[in-house]
N, C-alpha and C positions, 0 to 999 in steps of 0.2 A: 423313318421319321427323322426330318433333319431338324438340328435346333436353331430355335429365332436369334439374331444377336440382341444382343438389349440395347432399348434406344438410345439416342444420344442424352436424351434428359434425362435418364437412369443413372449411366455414366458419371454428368455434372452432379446430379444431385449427390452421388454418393460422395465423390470428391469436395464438396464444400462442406458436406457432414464431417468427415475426417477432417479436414481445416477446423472447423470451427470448436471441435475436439481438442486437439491438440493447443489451443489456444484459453482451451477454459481455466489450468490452472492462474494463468495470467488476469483475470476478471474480478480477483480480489481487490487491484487494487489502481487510482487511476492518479496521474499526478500532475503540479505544475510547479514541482521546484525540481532541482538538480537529479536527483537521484533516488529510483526506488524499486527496489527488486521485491517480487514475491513468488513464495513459496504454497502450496495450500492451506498449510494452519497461520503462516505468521509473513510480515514484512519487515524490510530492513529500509529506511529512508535519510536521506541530509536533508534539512531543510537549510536554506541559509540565507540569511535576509528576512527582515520583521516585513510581515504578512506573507512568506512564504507557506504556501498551502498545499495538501496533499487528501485524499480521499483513503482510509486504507482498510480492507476490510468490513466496508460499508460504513465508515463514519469517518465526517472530516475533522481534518489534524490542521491549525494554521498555527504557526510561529509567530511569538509575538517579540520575542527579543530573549539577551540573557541579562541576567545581574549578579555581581559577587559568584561566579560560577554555574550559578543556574539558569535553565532554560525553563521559560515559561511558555506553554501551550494551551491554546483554548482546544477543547477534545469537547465535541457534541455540544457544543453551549456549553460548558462550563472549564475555568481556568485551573491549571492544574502547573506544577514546578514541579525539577528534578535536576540531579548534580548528575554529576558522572559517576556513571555505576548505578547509579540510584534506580527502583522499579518504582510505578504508581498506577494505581487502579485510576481509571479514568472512562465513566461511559461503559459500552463493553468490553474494553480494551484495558489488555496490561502494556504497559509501555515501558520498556527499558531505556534508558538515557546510556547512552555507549560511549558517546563523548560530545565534551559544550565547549564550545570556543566563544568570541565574545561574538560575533555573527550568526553561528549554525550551530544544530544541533544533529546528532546521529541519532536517530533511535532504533529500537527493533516493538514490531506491535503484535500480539495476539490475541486471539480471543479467549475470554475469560479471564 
């Protein structure tokens, strides 16, 4: 008994399956400012520029500006402020403020 080889669409299929795999830690988070890396529990983002905006975690983050040190973020409809160093519950999101410049802000976001 000789064995069948497996079809071509076998093949593809399983090879987009491993792609799309290997890509899922990535899906946390989706962005339109400078820079945003994730991890599977948390993200690390710049926003920089007032109405820069970023998705992270399944909820969006826009940058509305800083003042006296602090960066002020609208998190799911609601406005929320934080200094450097500073954490804030926001939404389902804890957000840490890593650093505020008078343009950008860094933060790191997780859930709960």
């Amino acid at each position: 008994m000789s064995s069948t080889p497996k079809p071509r669409a076998a093949r593809i299929s399983a090879g987009l399956l491993t792609g799309a795999l290997a890509l899922l830690p990535l899906t946390g988070c989706s962005f339109s400012s400078d820079n945003v890396s994730c991890s599977p529990s948390s993200c690390t983002a710049t926003l920089s520029g007032a109405g820069a905006e970023a998705e992270i975690l399944g909820t969006k983050l826009e940058f509305a500006g800083t003042q006296d040190g602090r960066a002020t973020l609208g998190v799911a409809g609601a406005s929320v402020s934080c200094g450097e160093g500073e954490s804030v519950s926001a939404g389902p999101l804890s957000i840490t403020c890593t650093s505020v410049t008078d343009d950008a802000v860094e933060l790191t976001a997780t859930l709960g």
